[in-house]
C-alpha positions in Angstrom: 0.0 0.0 0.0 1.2 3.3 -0.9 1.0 6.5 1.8 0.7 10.0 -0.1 1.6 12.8 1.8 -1.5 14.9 2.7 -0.1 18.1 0.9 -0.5 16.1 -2.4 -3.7 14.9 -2.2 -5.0 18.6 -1.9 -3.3 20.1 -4.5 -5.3 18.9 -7.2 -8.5 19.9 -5.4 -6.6 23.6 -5.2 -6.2 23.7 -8.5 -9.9 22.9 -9.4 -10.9 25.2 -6.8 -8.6 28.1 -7.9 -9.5 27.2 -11.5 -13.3 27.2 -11.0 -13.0 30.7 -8.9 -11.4 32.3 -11.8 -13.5 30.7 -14.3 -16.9 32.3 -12.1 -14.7 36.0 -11.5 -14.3 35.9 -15.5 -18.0 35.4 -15.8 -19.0 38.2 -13.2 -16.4 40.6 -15.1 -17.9 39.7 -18.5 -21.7 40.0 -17.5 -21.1 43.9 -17.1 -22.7 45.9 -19.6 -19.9 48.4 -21.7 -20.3 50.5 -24.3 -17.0 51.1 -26.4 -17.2 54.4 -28.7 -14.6 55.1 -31.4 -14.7 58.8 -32.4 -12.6 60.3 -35.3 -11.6 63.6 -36.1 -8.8 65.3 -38.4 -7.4 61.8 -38.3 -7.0 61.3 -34.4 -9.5 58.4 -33.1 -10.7 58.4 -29.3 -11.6 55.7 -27.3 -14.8 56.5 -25.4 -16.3 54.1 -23.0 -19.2 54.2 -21.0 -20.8 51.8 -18.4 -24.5 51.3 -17.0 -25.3 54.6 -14.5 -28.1 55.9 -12.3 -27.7 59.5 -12.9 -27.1 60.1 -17.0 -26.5 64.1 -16.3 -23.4 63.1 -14.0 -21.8 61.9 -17.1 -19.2 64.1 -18.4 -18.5 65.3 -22.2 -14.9 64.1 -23.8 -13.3 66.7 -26.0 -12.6 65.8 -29.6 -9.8 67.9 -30.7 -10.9 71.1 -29.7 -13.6 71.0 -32.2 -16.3 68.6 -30.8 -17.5 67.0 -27.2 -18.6 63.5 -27.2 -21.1 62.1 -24.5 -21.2 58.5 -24.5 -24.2 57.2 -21.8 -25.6 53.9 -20.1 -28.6 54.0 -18.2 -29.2 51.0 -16.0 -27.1 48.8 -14.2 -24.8 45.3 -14.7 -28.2 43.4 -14.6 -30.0 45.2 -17.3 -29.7 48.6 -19.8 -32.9 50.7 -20.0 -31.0 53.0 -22.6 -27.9 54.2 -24.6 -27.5 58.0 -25.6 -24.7 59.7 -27.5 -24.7 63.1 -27.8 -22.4 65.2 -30.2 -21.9 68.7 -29.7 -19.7 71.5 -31.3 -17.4 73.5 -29.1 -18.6 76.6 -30.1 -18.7 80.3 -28.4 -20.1 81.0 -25.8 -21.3 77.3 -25.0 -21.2 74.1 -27.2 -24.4 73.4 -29.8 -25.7 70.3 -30.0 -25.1 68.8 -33.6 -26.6 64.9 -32.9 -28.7 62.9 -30.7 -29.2 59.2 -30.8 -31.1 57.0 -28.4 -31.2 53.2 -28.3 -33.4 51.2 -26.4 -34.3 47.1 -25.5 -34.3 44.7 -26.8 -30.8 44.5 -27.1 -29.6 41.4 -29.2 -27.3 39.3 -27.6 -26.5 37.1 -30.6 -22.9 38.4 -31.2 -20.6 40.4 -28.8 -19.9 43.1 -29.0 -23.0 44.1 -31.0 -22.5 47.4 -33.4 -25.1 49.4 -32.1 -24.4 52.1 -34.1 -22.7 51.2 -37.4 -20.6 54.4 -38.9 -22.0 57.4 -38.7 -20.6 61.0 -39.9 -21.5 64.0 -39.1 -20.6 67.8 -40.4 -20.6 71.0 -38.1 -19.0 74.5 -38.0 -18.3 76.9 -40.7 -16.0 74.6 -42.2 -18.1 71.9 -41.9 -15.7 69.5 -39.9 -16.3 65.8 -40.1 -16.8 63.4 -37.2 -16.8 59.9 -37.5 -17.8 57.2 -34.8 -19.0 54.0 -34.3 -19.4 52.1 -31.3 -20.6 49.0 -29.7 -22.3 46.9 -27.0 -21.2 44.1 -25.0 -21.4 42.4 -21.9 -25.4 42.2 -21.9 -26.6 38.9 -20.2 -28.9 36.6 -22.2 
């Protein structure tokens, strides 16, 4: 008969455990709900994110070169999303001017993730008529 020493009969069950435990943390990380914005302008792209939030006038506006502010905004929380908005403004004198306004709401697909809520969209503003570009998309949504 052979006698294992009782610091090798647990480590297999610590690696299953620690295994498992990660495997679960991954899945609570995943599950929450972010929104991922990619906004171009004069050839400079941003990374905008945004995640689910009580309050959507606590959210602040990103600056796009100068020229534009970006608002990127969740409403909800990790369990669900009651609505997306992006705002675009131009950072005009005396205070910016809203140039876009797009609202999503559920049902939310959950076939492929991330989901491209938006597609491309381009939009013109200012004497010059300055472009800005963005797309963005959804993940994280649980089915």
């Amino acid at each position: 008969m052979t006698c294992m020493h009782p610091s090798s009969i647990q480590r297999p069950w610590r690696t299953v455990v620690s295994a498992l435990g990660a495997f679960l943390w991954a899945g609570v990380v995943a599950a929450e709900p972010q929104l991922t914005c990619q906004v171009t302008y004069a050839g400079s792209t941003h990374t905008v994110l945004a995640r689910p939030v009580a309050d959507p006038y606590s959210v602040p506006s990103v600056d796009i070169g100068g020229r534009f502010l970006f608002k990127a905004v969740m409403v909800g929380d990790a369990a669900s999303v009651s609505r997306v908005l992006l705002y675009a403004y131009q950072d005009a004198t005396p205070h910016p001017v809203l140039i876009h306004q797009a609202k999503y709401l559920p049902p939310y697909p959950r076939v492929s993730q991330p989901w491209p809520i938006t597609g491309q969209q381009y939009l013109y503003a200012g004497p010059l008529e300055r472009e800005l570009i963005y797309s963005c998309t959804l993940e994280g949504l649980a089915p």
